[in-house]
C-alpha positions in Angstrom: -20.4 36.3 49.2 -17.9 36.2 46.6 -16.2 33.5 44.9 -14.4 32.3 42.0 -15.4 29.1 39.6 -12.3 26.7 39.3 -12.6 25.2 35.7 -11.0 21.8 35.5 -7.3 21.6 33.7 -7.3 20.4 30.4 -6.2 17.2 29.2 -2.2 17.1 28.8 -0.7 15.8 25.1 2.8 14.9 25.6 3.8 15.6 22.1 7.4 13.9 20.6 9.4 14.8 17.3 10.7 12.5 15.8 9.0 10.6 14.1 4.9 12.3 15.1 6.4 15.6 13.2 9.2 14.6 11.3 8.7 11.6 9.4 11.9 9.5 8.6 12.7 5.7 7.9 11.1 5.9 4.6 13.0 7.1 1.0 14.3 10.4 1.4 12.3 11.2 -1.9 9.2 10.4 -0.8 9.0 12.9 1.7 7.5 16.5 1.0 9.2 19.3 2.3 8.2 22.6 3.0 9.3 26.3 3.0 10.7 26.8 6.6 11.8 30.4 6.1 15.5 29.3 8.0 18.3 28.6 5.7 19.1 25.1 6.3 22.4 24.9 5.0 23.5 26.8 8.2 26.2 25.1 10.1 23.8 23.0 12.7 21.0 23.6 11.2 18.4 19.9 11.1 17.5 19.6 7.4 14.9 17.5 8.7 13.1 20.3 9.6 11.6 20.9 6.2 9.7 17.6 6.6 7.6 19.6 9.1 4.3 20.5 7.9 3.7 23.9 9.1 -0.3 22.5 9.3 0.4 20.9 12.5 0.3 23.7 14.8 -2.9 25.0 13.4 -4.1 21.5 14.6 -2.2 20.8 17.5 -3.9 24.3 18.6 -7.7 22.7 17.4 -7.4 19.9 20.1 -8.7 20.4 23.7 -5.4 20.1 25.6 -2.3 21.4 26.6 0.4 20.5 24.1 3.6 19.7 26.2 7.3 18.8 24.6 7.8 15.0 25.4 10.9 14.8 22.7 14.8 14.8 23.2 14.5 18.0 21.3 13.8 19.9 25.2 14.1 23.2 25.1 15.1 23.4 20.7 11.8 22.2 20.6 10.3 26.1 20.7 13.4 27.6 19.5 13.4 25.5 16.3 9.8 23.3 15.9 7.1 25.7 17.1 7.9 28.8 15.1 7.9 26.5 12.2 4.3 25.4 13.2 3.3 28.9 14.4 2.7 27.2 18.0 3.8 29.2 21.0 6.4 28.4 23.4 5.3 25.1 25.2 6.2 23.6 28.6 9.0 20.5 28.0 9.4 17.6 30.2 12.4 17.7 31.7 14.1 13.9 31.4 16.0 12.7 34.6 19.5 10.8 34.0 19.6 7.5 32.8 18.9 5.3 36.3 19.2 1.6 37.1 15.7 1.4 37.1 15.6 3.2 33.2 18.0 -0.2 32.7 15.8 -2.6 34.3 12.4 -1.0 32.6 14.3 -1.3 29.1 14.8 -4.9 29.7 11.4 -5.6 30.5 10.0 -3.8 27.2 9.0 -0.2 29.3 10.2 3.1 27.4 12.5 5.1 29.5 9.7 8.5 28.9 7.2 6.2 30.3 7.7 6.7 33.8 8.5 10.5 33.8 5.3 11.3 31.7 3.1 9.3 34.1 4.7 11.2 37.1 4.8 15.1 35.3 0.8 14.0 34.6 0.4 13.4 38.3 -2.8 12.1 38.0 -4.4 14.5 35.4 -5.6 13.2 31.9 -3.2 12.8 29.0 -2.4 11.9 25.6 0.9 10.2 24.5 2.1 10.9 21.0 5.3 9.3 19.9 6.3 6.9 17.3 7.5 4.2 20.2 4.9 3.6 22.6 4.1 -0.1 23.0 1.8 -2.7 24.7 4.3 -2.8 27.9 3.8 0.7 27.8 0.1 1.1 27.9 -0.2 -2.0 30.2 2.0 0.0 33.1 0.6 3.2 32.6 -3.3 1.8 33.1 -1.8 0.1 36.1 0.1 3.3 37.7 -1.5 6.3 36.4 -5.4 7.1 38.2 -7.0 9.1 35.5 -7.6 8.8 32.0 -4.8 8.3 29.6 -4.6 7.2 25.6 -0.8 5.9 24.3 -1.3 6.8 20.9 1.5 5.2 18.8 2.1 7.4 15.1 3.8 5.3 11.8 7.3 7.2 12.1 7.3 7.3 8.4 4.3 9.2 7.6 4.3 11.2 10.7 1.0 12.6 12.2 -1.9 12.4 9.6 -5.4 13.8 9.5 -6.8 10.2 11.1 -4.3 10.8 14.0 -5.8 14.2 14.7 -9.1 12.8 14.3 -8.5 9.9 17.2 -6.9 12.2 19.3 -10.0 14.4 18.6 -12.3 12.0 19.7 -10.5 10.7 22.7 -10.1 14.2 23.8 -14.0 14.9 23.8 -14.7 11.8 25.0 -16.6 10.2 28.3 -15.2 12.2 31.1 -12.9 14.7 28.7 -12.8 18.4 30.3 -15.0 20.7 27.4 -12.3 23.7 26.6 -13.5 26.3 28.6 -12.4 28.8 26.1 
């Protein structure tokens, strides 16, 4: 008899831009900028993107998950971001239009990526990085999501640090975490 071994998924990281990989809200001068190998004097080019350390990807990469685009950036996001980072092209969560329940959630305190995130998870466990995740947030995703999830809010003007990787780390290999079968 023949059969195949079905490894478990790995952990989802929703993974937002602004803010988690660009810093910003700070001086401008106290940021550090790095060579991005684009000229970014180009007519559209961001000239935020030299506020990306290229360290990220390598990582981003270290983590046991699945590193998904959860940024207004869709799609740019691997045309612009992950060749900086040296991170292949990544699935991105596709945002619905604005609804009257988007309005109603705002009210109440509920970011409008919170519902979609818990939905693409469907179930599976994730990680939420952003620079806007709050209480309201966490409270309604522990209430509506099954598995296991951690909101994990980054300081928008220092942008992902080596403590954030290190919580995300730990979460990520924690109680009930899938080991990377790789």
């Amino acid at each position: 008899m023949t059969g195949s071994v079905r490894l478990p998924l790995l952990p989802l990281l929703f993974l937002d831009v602004d803010g988690p990989l660009i810093p910003f809200g700070g001086e401008p001068q106290r940021y550090r900028t790095y060579e991005t190998g684009l000229d970014l004097c180009e007519a559209g080019a961001n000239p935020l993107l030299a506020r990306i350390d290229p360290e990220h990807g390598a990582k981003l990469a270290a983590l046991a998950c699945e590193v998904v685009w959860a940024t207004t950036w869709m799609d740019e996001a691997n045309a612009c971001i992950a060749p900086l980072i040296g991170l292949p092209q990544l699935d991105v969560v596709d945002w619905p239009e604005p609804s009257e329940a988007d309005e109603r959630d705002a009210r109440d305190g509920l970011h409008w990526k919170t519902r979609t995130l818990v939905a693409r998870a469907a179930g599976r466990p994730f990680v939420w990085v952003d620079d806007e995740v709050t209480d309201t947030d966490r409270a309604w995703v522990a209430a509506h999501h099954p598995g296991r999830a951690l909101l994990h809010r980054v300081d928008a003007r220092v942008g992902l640090t080596d403590d954030d990787y290190a919580a995300l780390d730990s979460w990520l290999r924690g109680p009930g975490s899938v080991r990377d079968p790789g």
